[in-house]
N, C-alpha and C positions, 0 to 999 in steps of 0.2 A: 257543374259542367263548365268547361273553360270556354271562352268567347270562341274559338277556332272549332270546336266541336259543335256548339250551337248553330254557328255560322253554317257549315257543311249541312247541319238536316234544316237549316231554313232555305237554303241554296245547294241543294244534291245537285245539280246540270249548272250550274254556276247561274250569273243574272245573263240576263236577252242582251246580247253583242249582235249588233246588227252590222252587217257589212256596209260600205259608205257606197260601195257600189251591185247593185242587185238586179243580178241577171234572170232570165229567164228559168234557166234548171233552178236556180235557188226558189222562185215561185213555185215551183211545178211539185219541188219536194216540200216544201210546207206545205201546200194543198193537198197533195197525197197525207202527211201527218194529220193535217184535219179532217180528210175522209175518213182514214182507219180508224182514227182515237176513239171513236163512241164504242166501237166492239172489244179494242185492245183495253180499254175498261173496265167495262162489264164483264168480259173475260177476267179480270185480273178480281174482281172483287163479290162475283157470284157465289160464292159460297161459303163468305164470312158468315158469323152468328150476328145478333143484336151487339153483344157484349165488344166483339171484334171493331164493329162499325164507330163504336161509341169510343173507340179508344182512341189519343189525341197522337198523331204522328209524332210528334215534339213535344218536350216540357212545353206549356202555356199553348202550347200551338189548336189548332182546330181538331176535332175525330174527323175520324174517316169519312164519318155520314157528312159532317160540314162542309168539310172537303167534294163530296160530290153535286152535293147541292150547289156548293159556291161555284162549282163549274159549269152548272147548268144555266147559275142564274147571269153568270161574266158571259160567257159566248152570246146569251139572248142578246145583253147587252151591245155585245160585239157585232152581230149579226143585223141591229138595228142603227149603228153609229155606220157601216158601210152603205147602207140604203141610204139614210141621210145626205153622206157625203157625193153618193151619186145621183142624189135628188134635188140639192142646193148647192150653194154657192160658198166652198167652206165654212159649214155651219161649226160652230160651237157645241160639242157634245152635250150631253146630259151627265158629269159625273153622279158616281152612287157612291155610299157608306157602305163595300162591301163588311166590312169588321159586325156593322149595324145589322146587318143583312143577317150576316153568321150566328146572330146570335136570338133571332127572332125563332120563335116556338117550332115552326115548323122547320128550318132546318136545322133542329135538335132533336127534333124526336120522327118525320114525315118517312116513310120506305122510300128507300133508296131508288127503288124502279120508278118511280115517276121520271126524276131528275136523268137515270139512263134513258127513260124514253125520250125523255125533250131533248137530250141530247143527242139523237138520233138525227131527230127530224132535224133539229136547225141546223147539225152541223150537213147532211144530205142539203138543206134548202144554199146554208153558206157556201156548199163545197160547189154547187149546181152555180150560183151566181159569180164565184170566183173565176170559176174553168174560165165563162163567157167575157170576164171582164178584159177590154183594150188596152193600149199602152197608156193611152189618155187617162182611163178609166181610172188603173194603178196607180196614177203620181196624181189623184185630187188627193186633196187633203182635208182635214177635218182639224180645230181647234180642241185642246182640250182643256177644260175651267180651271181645274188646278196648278198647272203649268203655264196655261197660256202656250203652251208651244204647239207648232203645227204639226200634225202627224200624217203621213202621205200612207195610202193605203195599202203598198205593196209591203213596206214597212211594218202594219198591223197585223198580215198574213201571220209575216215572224215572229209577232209577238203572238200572237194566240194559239200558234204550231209550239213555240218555246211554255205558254203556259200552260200548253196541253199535255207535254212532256214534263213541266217539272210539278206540278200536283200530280203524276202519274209514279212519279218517282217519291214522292214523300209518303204517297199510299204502299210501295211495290219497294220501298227501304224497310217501312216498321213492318211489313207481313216477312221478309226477310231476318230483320232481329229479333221477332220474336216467334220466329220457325215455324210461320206459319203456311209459308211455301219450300 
C-alpha cells in the first residue's frame, strides 16, 4: 500500500484544523456533533457480527471493536480534563497510553454495548455541561504533559466533534469497502 493511500484511511476527514478564530455557531455545531455521535454510532455499527467488529479498519490499524471502546474510553478522558479545567487553575492534564489502552483484554474481546452505553451517558453529561458553559468558561485552559502546550477549552469542543467524526469514518470507510453497507 503506497504512503498516500495509507495516509487517506489513517486520516479520511483530514487532521483537526482549528480556526484561529472561533465564533460562537462554530461551538454550537461541534456541540450539536457531540450530542448526536453516540446514536450516529450505534446506528452505523448495530448490526455487525463478532467477525465484522474484530476486523482492523486499516492494515496495523485497531478493529472495529477497539475503535469503540477507544472512543469510549478518550471522551471519559475528555469529559474529565474539562471539569478539571473549570475546577482549577489551568491544571496539567493526566495524559494516557491510549495505544496501551487498545490493546488491553478487554478492549479486544468486551461487547461493544457497554462502550455505546458510556458513550451515551458522558457524551449527554458533556453535551449538558458545554451548552451551560460562559465566554470565560470557553477560553480556561488546561496544560497538556506531552506537549506542554496550553489548550483552551472551546478549542477541545473541536477536537472531540473532529475525533468524533474521524473514528466514525474509519468504521463507516471499511463497512463501505467491504460492502457491508
Amino acid at each position: 500500500m503506497i504512503k498516500q493511500e495509507l495516509e487517506k484511511l489513517k486520516y479520511p476527514i483530514g487532521k483537526f484544523d482549528c480556526p484561529t478564530n472561533i465564533y460562537p455557531q462554530q461551538i454550537e455545531g461541534w456541540i450539536s456533533i457531540l450530542e448526536h455521535f453516540p446514536n450516529r454510532l450505534e446506528h452505523l455499527v448495530k448490526n455487525l457480527s463478532d467477525d465484522q467488529l474484530d476486523t482492523p479498519y486499516r492494515p496495523e490499524g485497531w478493529t472495529v471493536r477497539q475503535v469503540i471502546h477507544h472512543l469510549s474510553d478518550s471522551h471519559h478522558h475528555s469529559y474529565a480534563r474539562f471539569k478539571w479545567t473549570l475546577t482549577e487553575d489551568t491544571p496539567v492534564i493526566k495524559a494516557y497510553y491510549e495505544d496501551r489502552w487498545a490493546e488491553l483484554f478487554d478492549t479486544k474481546s468486551a461487547p461493544i454495548d457497554m462502550s455505546l452505553l458510556h458513550l451515551k451517558a458522558i457524551h449527554a453529561k458533556l453535551v449538558y455541561l458545554l451548552k451551560g458553559l460562559s465566554d470565560n468558561d470557553l477560553n480556561k485552559h488546561f496544560i497538556h504533559p506531552e506537549t506542554q502546550s496550553e489548550v483552551v477549552l472551546k478549542k477541545n469542543i473541536g477536537m472531540y466533534a473532529w475525533h468524533s467524526n474521524h473514528h466514525y469514518a474509519h468504521i463507516e470507510n471499511l463497512m463501505k469497502r467491504n460492502n457491508w453497507i
